[in-house]
C-alpha positions in Angstrom: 54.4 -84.2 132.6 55.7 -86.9 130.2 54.2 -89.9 128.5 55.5 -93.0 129.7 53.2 -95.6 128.7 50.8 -95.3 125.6 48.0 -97.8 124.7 47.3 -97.7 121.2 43.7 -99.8 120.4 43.8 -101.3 116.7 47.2 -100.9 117.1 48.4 -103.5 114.1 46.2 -101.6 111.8 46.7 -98.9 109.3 46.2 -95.8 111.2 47.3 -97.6 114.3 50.4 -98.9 113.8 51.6 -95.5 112.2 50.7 -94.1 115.1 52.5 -96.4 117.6 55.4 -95.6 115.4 55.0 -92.0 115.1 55.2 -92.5 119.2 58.0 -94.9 119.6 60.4 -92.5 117.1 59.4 -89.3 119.0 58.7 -90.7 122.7 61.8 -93.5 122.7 61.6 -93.8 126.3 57.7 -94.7 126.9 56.3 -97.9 126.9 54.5 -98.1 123.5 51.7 -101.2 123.6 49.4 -102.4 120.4 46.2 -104.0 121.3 44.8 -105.8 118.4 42.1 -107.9 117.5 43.7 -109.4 114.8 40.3 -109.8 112.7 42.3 -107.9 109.4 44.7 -109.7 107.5 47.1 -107.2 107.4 47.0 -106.5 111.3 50.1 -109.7 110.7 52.4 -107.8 108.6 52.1 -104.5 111.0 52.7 -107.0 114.2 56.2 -108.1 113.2 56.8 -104.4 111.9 56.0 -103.0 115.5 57.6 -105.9 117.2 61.2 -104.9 115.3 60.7 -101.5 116.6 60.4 -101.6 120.2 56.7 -101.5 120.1 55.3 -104.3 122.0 52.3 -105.9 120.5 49.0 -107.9 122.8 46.1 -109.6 121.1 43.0 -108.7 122.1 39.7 -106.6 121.8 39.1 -102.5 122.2 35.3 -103.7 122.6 36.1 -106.7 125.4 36.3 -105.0 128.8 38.0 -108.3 130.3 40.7 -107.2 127.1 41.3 -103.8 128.5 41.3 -104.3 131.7 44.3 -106.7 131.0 46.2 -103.8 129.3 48.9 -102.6 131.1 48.0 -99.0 132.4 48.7 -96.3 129.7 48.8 -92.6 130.6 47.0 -92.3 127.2 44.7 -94.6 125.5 44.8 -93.8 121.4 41.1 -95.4 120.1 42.4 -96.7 116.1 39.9 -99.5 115.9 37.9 -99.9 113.4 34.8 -102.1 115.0 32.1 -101.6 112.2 29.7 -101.6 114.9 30.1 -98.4 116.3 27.8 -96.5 115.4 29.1 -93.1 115.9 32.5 -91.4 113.6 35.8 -90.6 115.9 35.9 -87.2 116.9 38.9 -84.7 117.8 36.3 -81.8 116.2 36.1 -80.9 112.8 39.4 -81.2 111.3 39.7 -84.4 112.6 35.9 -86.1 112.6 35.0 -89.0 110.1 31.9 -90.6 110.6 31.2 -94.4 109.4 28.6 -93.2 106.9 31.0 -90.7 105.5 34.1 -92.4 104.8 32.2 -94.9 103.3 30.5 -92.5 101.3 34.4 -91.4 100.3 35.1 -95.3 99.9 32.6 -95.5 97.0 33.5 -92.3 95.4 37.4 -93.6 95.6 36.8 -96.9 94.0 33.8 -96.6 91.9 32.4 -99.6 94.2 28.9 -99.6 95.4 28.5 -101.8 98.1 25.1 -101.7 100.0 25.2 -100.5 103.9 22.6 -101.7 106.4 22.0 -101.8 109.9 21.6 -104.4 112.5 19.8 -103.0 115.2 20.3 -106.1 117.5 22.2 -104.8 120.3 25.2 -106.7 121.6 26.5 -106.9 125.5 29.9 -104.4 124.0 28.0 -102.4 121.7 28.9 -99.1 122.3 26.2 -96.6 121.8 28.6 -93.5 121.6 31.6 -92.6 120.9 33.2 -89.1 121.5 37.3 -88.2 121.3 38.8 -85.0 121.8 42.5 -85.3 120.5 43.2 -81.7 122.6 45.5 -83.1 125.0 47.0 -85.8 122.6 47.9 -82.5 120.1 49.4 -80.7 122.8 51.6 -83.2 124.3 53.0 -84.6 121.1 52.3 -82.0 118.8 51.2 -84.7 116.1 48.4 -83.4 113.5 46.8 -85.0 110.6 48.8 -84.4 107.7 46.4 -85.7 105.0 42.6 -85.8 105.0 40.2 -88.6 104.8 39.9 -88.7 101.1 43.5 -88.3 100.6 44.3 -91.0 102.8 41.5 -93.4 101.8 43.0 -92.8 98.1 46.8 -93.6 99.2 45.5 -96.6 100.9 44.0 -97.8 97.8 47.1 -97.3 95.8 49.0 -99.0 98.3 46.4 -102.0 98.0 46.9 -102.0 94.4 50.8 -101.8 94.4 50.8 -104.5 96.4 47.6 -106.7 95.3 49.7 -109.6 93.5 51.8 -109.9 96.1 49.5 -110.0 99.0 46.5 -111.2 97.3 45.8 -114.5 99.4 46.3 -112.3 102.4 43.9 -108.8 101.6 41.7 -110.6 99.3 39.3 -113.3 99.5 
């Protein structure tokens, strides 16, 4: 069975968008879509980036059911966003889990920043209250594994934010 259309949600993002691409290069025949909030500033740079490579690009909301359900179909739905309100870490077992707490924890020990976490306990109409992936079937169709780890990617990320601070400061940086 092939993939012929993949949804990718928080698909202008970081991890998003490289995976949309990641599919478009080794699937060139599926239907690659990014859904996208648009609530980061750099979700805008990645848009056009996707856009120039055959991915196409929808605004909208991984936690709006009225956004989803305007998706086109996918065969396979790839969860990348990054709503600070879930409470629970993706999942794909252990090699591949990173809860909230933790890569914040990694966050603070990358930067040196302490930056206090609390929690809300209001509950909204689109909270969701659990959140479990298993990336089995995504690993055996495309073969696609995590190259780097949390705290090697959360480092790179940094250096890219401070390679390219002066030059996207009024974007990343308020």
């Amino acid at each position: 069975m092939s993939l012929d259309r993949i949804l990718i949600t928080g698909g202008c993002g970081f991890v998003g968008s490289t995976i949309a691409l990641h599919f478009r290069e080794k699937l060139p025949r599926a239907r690659v879509v990014a859904l996208d909030n648009f609530h980061r500033h750099g979700s805008e740079l990645n848009a056009e980036r996707l856009r120039e490579n055959g991915v196409e690009v929808l605004r909208g909301g991984a936690r709006l059911r009225g956004d989803l359900a305007a998706s086109p179909a996918a065969e396979l739905l790839v969860e990348c966003s990054a709503e600070p309100s879930v409470p629970a870490g993706y999942g794909g077992g252990p090699a591949c889990s990173l809860s909230l707490l933790e890569a914040t924890a990694l966050c603070r020990q990358t930067t040196g920043n302490e930056i206090p976490v609390g929690v809300d306990g209001t509950p909204r109409p689109m909270d969701i209250p659990w959140h479990v992936t298993d990336n089995g079937r995504l690993f055996a169709r495309t073969g696609w594994r995590p190259r780097r780890d949390a705290a090697a990617t959360l480092a790179d990320t940094r250096q890219w934010i401070r390679t390219h601070e002066a030059r996207q400061a009024d974007k990343f940086f308020i």
